[in-house]
N, C-alpha and C positions, 0 to 999 in steps of 0.2 A: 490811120490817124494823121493828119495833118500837124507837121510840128518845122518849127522854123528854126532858120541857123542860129538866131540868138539862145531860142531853147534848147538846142541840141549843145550848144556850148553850157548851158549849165549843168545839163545831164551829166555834161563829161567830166566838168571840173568836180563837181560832186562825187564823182567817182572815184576818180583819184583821192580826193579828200577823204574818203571813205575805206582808204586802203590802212591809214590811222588811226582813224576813232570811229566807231559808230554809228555816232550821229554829228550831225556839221552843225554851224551854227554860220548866222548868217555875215559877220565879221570876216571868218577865213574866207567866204565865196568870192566878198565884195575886196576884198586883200590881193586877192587870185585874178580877180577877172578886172584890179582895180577901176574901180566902178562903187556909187554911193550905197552902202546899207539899204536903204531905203528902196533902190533899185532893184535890188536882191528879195526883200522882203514882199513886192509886188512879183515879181516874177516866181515867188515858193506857190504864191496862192493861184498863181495861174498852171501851172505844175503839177498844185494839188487836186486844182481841178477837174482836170485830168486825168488824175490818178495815176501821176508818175511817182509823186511824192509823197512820204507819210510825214504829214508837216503839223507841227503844232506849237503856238505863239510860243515862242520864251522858253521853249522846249528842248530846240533846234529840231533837225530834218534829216531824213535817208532816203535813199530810193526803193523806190515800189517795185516787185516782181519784174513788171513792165518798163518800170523806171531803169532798172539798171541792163534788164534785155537792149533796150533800144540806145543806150551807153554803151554796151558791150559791140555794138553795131558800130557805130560812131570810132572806138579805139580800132575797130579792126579793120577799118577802110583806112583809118591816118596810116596805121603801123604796115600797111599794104602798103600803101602809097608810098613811104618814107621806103620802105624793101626794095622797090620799083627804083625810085628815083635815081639810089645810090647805086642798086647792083645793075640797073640796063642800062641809066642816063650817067651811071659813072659823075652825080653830082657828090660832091664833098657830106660825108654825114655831118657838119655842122650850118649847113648850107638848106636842108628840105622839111626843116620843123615846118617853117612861114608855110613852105607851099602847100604842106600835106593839111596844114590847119585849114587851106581852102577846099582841096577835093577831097575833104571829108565830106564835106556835105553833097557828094554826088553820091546818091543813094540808093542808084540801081542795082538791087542784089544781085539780076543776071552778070552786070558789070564787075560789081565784087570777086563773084565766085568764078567767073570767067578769070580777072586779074590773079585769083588767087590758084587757079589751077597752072596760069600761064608762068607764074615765077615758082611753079614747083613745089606748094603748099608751104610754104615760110613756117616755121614756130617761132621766131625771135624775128624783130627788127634791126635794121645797121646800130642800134643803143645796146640792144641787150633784151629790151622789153618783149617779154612771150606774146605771142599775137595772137588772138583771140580766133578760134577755128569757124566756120560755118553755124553752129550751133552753142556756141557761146562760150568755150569749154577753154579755161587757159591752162599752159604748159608751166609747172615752175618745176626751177631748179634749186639744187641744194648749194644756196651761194653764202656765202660768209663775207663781210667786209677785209680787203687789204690790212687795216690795220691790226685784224684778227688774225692773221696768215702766220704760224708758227716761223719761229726761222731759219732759212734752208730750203723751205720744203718750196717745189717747184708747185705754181698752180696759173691758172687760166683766166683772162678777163673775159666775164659773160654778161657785167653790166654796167653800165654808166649812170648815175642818178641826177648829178646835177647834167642837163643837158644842153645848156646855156651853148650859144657860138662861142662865148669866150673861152668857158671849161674844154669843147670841142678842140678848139683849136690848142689851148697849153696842152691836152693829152697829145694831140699829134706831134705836138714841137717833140716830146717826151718820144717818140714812137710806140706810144701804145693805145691800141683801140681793141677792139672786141674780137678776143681769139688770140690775142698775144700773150705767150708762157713768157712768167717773169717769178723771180725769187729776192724774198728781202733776206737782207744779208746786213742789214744793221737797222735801230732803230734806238732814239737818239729822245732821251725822257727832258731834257732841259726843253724843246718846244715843238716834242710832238713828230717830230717829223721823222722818216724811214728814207734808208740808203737801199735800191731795189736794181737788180743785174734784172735787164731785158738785151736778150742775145747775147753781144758780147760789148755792152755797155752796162755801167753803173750810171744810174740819174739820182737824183735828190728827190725828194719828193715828199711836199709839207704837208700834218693834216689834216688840211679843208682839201688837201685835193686826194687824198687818202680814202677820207670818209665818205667819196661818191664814185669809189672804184670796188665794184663788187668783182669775186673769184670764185673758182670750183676747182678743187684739187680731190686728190684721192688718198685717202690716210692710209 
């Protein structure tokens, strides 16, 4: 099936959207891909077409068996890509969202799976995000948010939510990215925000930026 980078990008964002509700509606796509409703609502029915999409007016939409196969393709060449960039080409992980959003769409499976034996089959990305295996099948872990983190108890950063360059970049000022043991040692009800020892520093830490630091500890 022939499907093009503009489709493949709604595939994806649908997917994601889908990890929340359901079924989407066409508001959040055109929100996500900011781009007009209307735009969105031509592109379901091309989609449906297809039979990627279980679309119906005013209904909202999900994807199809095949809709979300070829979505699960789409994540697992980005989140390769992104593996690649950081751990060969030693690019910054706030730095290879842009580029991996382009060689997603190089869709040579030989290519994929070749990449994907060459960096030593990845289950996570430089974010956190489980990476979709050859046949479709993803890894999660038992993560809990930061600000759910008992206090004292030591645990582990395995994922990053907001993945913006800016969040990027205030986690590193922070020193912590993905695989850093860190324990909260105060938290602080007047505005939310937690006092957290990573090494042998305490940092501050408010939270909006709390709430897009996922952990794995062991009770």
């Amino acid at each position: 099936m022939n499907i093009s980078n503009s489709e493949e990008n709604y595939l994806k964002t649908i997917f994601h959207l889908q990890a929340d509700t359901e079924k989407v509606n066409t508001n959040a796509v055109a929100e996500k891909l900011n781009t007009r409703p209307a735009s969105v609502t031509d592109m379901m029915k091309k989609l449906s077409a297809k039979k990627l999409l279980d679309y119906q007016p005013y209904k909202g939409f999900s994807l199809s068996g095949e809709g979300r196969k070829i979505a699960l393709g789409i994540v697992r060449r980005h989140r390769l890509w992104e593996y690649f960039l950081v751990e060969k080409l030693h690019l910054g992980w706030d730095e290879v969202h842009e580029i991996a959003e382009e060689l997603e769409h190089v869709s040579s499976k030989r290519l994929i799976d070749k990449l994907d034996e060459y960096l030593g089959f990845p289950k996570f990305d430089p974010h956190g995000d489980p990476i979709p295996d050859s046949k479709g099948k993803l890894r999660r872990s038992n993560e809990i948010l930061l600000l759910q983190l008992p206090l004292h108890q030591r645990a582990e950063v395995c994922r990053v939510g907001n993945q913006s360059a800016e969040m990027l970049e205030l986690l590193q000022h922070k020193n912590i990215r993905i695989g850093t043991k860190l324990e909260v040692k105060n938290n602080f009800h007047f505005d939310g925000s937690i006092e957290v020892k990573v090494k042998n520093t305490t940092v501050s830490i408010s939270e909006q930026l709390a709430k897009n630091i996922f952990v794995t500890y062991e009770s």
